[in-house]
C-alpha positions in Angstrom: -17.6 -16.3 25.3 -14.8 -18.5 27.2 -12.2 -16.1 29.5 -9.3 -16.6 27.3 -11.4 -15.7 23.9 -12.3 -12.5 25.8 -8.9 -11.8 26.8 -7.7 -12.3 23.3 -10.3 -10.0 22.1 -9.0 -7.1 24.2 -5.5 -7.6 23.7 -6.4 -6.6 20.5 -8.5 -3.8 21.0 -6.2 -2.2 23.5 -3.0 -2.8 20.6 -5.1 -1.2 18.0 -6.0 1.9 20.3 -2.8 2.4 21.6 0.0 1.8 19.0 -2.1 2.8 16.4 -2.3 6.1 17.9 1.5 6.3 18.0 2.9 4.9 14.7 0.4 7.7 13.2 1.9 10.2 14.9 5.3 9.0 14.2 4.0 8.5 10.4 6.5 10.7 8.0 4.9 12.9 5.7 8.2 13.2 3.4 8.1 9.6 2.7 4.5 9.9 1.1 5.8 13.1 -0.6 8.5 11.6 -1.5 6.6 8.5 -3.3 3.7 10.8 -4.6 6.7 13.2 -6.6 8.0 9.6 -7.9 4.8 8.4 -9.2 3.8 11.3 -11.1 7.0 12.0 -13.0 6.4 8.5 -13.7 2.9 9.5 -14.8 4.5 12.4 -16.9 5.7 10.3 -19.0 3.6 7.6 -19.4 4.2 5.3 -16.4 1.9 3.6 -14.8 1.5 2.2 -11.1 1.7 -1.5 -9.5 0.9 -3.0 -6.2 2.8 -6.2 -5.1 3.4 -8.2 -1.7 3.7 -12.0 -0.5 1.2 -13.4 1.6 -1.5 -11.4 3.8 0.4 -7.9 2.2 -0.4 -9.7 -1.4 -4.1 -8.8 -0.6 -4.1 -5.3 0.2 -1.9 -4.5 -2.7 -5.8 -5.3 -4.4 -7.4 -3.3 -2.6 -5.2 -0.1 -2.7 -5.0 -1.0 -6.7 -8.4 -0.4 -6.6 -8.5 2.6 -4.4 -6.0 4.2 -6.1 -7.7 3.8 -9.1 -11.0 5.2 -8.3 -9.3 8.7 -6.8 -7.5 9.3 -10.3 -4.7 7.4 -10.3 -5.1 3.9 -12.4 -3.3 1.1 -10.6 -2.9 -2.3 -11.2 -2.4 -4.9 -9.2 0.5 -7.4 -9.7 1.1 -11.1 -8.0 3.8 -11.2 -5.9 5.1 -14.7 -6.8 3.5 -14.7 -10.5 5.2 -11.9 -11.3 8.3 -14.4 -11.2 6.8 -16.1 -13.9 5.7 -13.9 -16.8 3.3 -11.1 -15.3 6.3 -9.3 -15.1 5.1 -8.7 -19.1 2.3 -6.4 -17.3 5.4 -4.1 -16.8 6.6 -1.0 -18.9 9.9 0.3 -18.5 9.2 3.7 -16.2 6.9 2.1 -14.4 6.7 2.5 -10.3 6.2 -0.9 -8.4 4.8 -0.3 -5.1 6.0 -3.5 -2.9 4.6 -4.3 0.1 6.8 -6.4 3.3 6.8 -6.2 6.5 10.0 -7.8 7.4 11.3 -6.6 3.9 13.4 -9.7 4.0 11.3 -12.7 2.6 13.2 -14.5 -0.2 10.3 -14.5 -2.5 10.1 -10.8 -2.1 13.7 -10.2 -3.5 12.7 -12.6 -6.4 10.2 -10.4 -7.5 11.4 -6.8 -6.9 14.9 -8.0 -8.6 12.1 -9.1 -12.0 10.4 -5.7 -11.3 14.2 -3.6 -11.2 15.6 -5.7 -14.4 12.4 -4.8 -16.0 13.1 -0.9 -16.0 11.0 0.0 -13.1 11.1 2.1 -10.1 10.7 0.4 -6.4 8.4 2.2 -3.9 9.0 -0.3 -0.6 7.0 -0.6 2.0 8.2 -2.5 5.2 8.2 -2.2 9.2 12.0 -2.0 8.7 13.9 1.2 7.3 17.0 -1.2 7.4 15.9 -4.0 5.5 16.9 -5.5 1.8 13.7 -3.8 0.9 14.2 -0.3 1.8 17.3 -0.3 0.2 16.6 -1.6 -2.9 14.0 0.8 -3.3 13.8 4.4 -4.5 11.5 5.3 -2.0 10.5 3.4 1.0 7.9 4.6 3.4 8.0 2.7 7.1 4.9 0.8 8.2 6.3 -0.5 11.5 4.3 -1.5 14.7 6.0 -3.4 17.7 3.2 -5.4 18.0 0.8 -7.9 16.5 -2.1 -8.0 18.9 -3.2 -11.5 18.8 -2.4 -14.8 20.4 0.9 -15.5 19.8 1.7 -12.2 18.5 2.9 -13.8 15.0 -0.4 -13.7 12.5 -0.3 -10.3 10.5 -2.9 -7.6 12.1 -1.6 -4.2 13.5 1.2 -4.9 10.4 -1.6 -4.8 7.9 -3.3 -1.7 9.3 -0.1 0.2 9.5 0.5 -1.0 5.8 -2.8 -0.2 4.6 -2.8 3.6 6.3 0.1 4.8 4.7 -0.8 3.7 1.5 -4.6 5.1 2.0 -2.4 8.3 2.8 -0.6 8.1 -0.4 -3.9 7.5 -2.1 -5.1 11.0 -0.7 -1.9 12.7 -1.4 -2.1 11.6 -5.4 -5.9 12.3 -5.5 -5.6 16.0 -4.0 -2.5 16.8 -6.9 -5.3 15.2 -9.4 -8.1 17.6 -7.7 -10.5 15.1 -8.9 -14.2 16.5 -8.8 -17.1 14.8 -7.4 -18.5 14.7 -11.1 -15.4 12.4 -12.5 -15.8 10.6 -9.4 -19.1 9.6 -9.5 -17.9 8.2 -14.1 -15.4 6.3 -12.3 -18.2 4.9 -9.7 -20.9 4.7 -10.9 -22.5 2.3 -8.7 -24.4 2.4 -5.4 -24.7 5.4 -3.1 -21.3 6.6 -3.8 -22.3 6.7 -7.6 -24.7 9.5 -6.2 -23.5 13.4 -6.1 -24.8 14.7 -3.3 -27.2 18.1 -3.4 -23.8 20.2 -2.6 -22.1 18.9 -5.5 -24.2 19.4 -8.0 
């Protein structure tokens, strides 16, 4: 491998090792409480939960969709520029939008959480900026900041995406423990592949 590919590579590494370490413990555990307590009185009556974001964030609101969803907590995902143009109709009033910005600022962002807010629903934000049009649009925002990248040029979304993706995971746990889903349920919900296994201790 070239020097500079090298050098690249442990820029990263060292990014991830370091400020990782410190936004996590800097990370806010009232902000996930506070999201968790507004998703299930959503719940309680009938609400149901959405993930959103624009670009890179558009694809992790998938995945923590489907996270959520197989630790007791059915989530679906919704396009973040789409839902501009009709799958807003996925929406019930009471539901909780979970949007997901770094800079919180993007104008196709505001598009959408306005749609989501004229539709009845409740705005969980999550951004690297407590200040930003996001957070305070939103009934709940949790901070995913990091004050770096870790890449060439320091502009393509990495540490961003990991910060994003942890406190979500951690709101993930948080709903699943109030849920105090069983290995048994688990295992109906995932059926598949080793996970679909209980283990000798769980049966």
């Amino acid at each position: 491998m070239e020097a500079k590919c090298k050098e690249a590579y442990n820029l990263f590494l060292d990014t991830v090792k370091n400020d990782l370490g410190d936004f996590i413990d800097h990370m806010d555990y009232s902000e996930i409480e506070d999201a968790a307590d507004l998703i299930l009185e959503s719940q309680a009556k009938g609400g149901r939960i959405h993930i959103s974001g624009i670009g890179k964030p558009g694809h992790i609101s998938g995945y923590i969709a489907s996270l959520m969803s197989s630790t007791g907590n059915p989530a679906y995902f919704l396009h973040g520029t789409e839902a501009v143009h009709g799958s807003c109709g996925q929406l019930v009033p009471g539901d909780v939008v979970i949007f997901i910005s770094n800079s919180g600022e993007t104008a196709e962002m505001r598009s959408t959480v306005l749609a989501v807010k004229n539709n009845g629903c409740s705005v969980i934000g999550v951004s690297g900026n407590s200040d930003s049009w996001l957070a305070k649009e939103s009934a709940v925002h949790i901070f995913a900041g990091v004050k770096k990248e870790g890449g060439p040029m320091g502009r393509a979304p990495r540490m961003s995406i990991l910060a994003e993706t942890l406190v979500l995971q951690a709101l993930s746990v948080a709903l699943q423990a109030h849920k105090d889903v069983s290995p048994q349920q688990y295992v109906k919900w995932h059926p598949g592949g080793a996970l679909g296994k209980l283990r000798d201790d769980e049966k």
